[in-house]
N, C-alpha and C positions, 0 to 999 in steps of 0.2 A: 261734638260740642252741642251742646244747647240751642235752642230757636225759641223764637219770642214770635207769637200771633198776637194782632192788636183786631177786636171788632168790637161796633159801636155802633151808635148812629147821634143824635141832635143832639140828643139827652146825656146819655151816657157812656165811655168808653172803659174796657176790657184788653186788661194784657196776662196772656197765657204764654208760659213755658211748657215745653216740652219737655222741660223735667218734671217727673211727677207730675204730668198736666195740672201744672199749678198755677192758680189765678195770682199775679203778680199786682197787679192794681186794679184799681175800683174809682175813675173820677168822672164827677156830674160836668157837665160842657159849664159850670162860674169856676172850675177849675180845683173844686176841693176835690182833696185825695180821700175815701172812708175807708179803707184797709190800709191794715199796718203795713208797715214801709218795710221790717224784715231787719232791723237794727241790729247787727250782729250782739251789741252791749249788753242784750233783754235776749232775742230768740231769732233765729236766723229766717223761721218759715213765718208763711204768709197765709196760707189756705192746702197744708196738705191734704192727700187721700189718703187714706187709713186702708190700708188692705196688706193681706189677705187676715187680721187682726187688728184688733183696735187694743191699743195699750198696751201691758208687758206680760209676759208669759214666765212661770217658776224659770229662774236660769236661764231667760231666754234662749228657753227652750219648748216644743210642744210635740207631744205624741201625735201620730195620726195611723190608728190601725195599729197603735202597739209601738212604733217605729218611731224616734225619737228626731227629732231636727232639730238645729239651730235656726232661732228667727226671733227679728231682732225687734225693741218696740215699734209697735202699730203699723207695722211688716216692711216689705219692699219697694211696694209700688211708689211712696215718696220720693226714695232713691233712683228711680228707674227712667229709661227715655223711653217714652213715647212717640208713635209716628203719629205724624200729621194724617189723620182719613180723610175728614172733607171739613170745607171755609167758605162761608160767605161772608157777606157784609157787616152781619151780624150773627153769625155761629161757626166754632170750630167744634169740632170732635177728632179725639184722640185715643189712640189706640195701644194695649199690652196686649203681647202674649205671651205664650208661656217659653219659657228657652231653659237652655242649660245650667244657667245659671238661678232660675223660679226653681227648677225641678227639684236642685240640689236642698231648696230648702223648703219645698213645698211641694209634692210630686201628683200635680195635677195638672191636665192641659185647662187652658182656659183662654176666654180674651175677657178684658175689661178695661169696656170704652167709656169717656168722659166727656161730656157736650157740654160747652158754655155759650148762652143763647141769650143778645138783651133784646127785650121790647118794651119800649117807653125808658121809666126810670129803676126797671127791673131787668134783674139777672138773674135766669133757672141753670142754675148744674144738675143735670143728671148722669148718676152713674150706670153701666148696666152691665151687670156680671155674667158671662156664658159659661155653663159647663160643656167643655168640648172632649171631656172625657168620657169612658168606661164605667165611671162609678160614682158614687154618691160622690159631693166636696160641697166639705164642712168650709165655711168662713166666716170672718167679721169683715164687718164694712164700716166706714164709718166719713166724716167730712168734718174738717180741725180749721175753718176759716177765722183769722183775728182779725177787729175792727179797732178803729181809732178809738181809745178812752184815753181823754175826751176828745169829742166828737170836733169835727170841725166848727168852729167859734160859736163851742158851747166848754169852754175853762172854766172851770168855779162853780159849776153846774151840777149838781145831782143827776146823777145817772141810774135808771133804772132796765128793771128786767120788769115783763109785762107780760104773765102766760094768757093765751086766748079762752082759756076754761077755766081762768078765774083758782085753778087749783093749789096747792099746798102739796108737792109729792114729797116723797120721805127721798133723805139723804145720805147716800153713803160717801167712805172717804176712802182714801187707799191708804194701805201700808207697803211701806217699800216698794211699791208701784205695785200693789195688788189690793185687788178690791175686800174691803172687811164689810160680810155682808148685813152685820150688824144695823140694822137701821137706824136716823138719827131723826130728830124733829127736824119737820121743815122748814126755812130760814123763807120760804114768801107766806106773804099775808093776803090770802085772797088773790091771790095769784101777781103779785106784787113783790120785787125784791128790788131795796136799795143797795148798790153796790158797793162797796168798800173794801177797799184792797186788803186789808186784815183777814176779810174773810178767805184768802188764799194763803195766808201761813199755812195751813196745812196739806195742801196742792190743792188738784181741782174738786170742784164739787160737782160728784154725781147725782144725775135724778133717774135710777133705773125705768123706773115707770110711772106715767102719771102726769108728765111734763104737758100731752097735749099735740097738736098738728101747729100749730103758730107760737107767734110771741113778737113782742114789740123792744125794741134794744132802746133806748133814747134818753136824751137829756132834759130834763125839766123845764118848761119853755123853751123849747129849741128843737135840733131835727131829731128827730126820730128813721130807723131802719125796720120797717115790718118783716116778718121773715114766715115761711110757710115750710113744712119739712110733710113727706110723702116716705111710707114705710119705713120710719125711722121713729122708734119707739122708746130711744134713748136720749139724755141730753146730758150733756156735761156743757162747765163752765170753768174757764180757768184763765189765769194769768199767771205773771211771774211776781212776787210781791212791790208795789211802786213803778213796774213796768205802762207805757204808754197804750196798752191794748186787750181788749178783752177776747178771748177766743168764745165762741156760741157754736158748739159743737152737737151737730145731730150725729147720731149714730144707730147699726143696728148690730151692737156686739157691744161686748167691754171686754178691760182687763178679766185676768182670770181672776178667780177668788182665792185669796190666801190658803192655803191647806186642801185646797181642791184637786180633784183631779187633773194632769195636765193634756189629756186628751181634748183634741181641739175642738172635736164633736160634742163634746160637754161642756164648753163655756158659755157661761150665761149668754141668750139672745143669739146662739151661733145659729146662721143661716146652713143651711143641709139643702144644696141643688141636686136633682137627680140629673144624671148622664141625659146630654143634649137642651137642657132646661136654662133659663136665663132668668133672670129677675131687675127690676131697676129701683133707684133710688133716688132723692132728686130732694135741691130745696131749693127756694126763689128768696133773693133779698129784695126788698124795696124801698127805694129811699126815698122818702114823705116829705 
C-alpha cells in the first residue's frame, strides 16, 4: 500500500506519496492549499512523473532496437511504488528500479530517484535518472504538476502565464495524442499569456522550444507562483476544459510525432544516457 511523507518547515508544507513519488499538496502555514486537490470529477493526478516518456506513443507502443513494447502514456513511473531512501525535516528522496515488471516493457536497468526539498516559501523536485545498464537508454522525462486556477482568493481574477525571456515560442497541438509538428503562431505576447479555458478545447498546448528557464503563474493583483525549470527545454500547458487547475508542465521529451518513427531513440528531445551515466532534472515553485 501506499505511504504518505509530510516535510516542511514555518513557511511551507509538502505531502508525498510513495506512489509515483507524487507531490499530493502544496500549503503555506495561513493554510491555503496551491496544488490541485486530484478531484476524481476533472483528473485524478496531482503532480505526476513522466517517465520513461512523456505523452503517448503510435498504439502505445515504442520500438527500441527494432523490438517493439507495450507502454502506456507518459510511461510507468506514475503508476509505480517507490521506496522511501532518505527524509528529513525538510526533504524526502525516493527511489525506482528497474524490476520484472519495467523490463517487460522497458528493457533497461536503471534507478530514478525524486527529491522534494522546501526552503522558505519554495519547493525544488529534482529528478535524477541512472543508467545502470550495458548500453545506451533512450528516454523522456518530463514533470505534469496542476495548480489551483484560480488561485487561492484570487476568483474573478485574470490569470496569467509570464515567460522570463519575454518570448513568443511557436505552438504545436496533438492529434489523437500525438504531436502535429506543424507549427502554429504563438498565443503570448511578449512573453505574456492570458489564460482562458477555451484555449484547451483542443488539449494541451505545447511550446517545444523557446519557452525559456522560468515563468511566473499568477493572478492579476493577487499571488503569483514563480517557477524556475533546469534541463527542461520543453513546456506544455494543459487543462481539462472548465476544470479547477492548470498543469505548467516542464519537460525534456514529448509525445511522438504523428507519422513518425516509433523508435524511442527518435522522439523528439529523447535523452540517450551512455551505460553508467546519470543526468538530473529539477524545477523550484515559489510562492510570492
Amino acid at each position: 500500500m501506499p505511504s504518505s511523507i509530510r516535510i516542511g518547515n514555518q513557511d511551507l508544507t509538502v505531502d508525498v506519496s510513495s506512489l509515483g513519488a507524487e507531490m499530493q499538496a502544496l500549503t503555506t502555514n495561513d493554510g491555503r492549499s496551491w496544488l490541485w486537490t486530484g478531484d476524481a470529477t476533472f483528473w485524478t493526478g496531482r503532480s505526476p512523473i513522466l517517465f520513461p516518456i512523456v505523452g503517448k506513443a503510435p498504439d502505445d507502443q515504442v520500438a527500441i532496437d527494432g523490438t517493439v513494447y507495450p507502454l502506456a502514456q507518459h510511461g510507468f513511473a506514475r503508476r509505480s511504488e517507490f521506496a522511501l531512501a532518505t527524509s528529513t525535516a525538510t526533504t524526502c528522496r525516493h527511489e525506482l528500479v528497474a524490476s520484472s515488471a519495467t523490463r517487460a516493457v522497458y528493457p533497461f536497468e536503471f534507478l530514478l530517484a525524486v527529491e522534494h526539498a522546501v526552503e522558505g516559501r519554495a519547493l525544488t523536485v529534482t529528478a535524477e535518472v541512472s543508467n545502470r545498464d550495458q548500453k545506451a537508454m533512450p528516454f523522456g522525462f518530463g514533470f505534469h504538476p496542476a495548480f489551483a486556477w484560480p488561485l487561492p482568493a484570487a476568483s474573478g481574477r485574470a490569470h496569467t502565464i509570464t515567460l522570463d525571456n519575454e518570448g513568443e515560442p511557436e505552438l504545436v497541438r496533438l492529434e489523437s495524442g500525438l504531436i502535429n509538428p506543424a507549427p502554429l503562431s504563438s498565443p503570448f505576447d511578449k512573453g505574456r499569456l492570458v489564460l482562458d479555458h477555451a484555449m484547451f478545447d483542443q488539449d494541451a498546448m505545447i511550446f517545444p522550444k523557446g519557452a525559456g528557464e522560468g515563468l511566473r503563474y499568477g493572478a492579476e493583483g493577487g499571488p503569483n507562483l514563480r517557477f524556475h525549470f533546469k534541463n527542461l527545454p520543453n513546456l506544455a500547458l494543459w487543462t481539462k476544459p472548465g476544470a479547477p487547475f492548470i498543469c505548467v508542465e516542464p519537460w525534456h521529451g514529448t509525445a511522438a510525432e504523428a507519422g513518425a518513427s516509433s523508435e524511442l531513440s527518435r522522439r523528439p528531445y529523447t535523452n540517450i544516457l551512455a551505460p553508467g551515466a546519470a543526468t538530473r532534472f529539477a524545477f523550484t515553485v515559489e510562492i510570492l
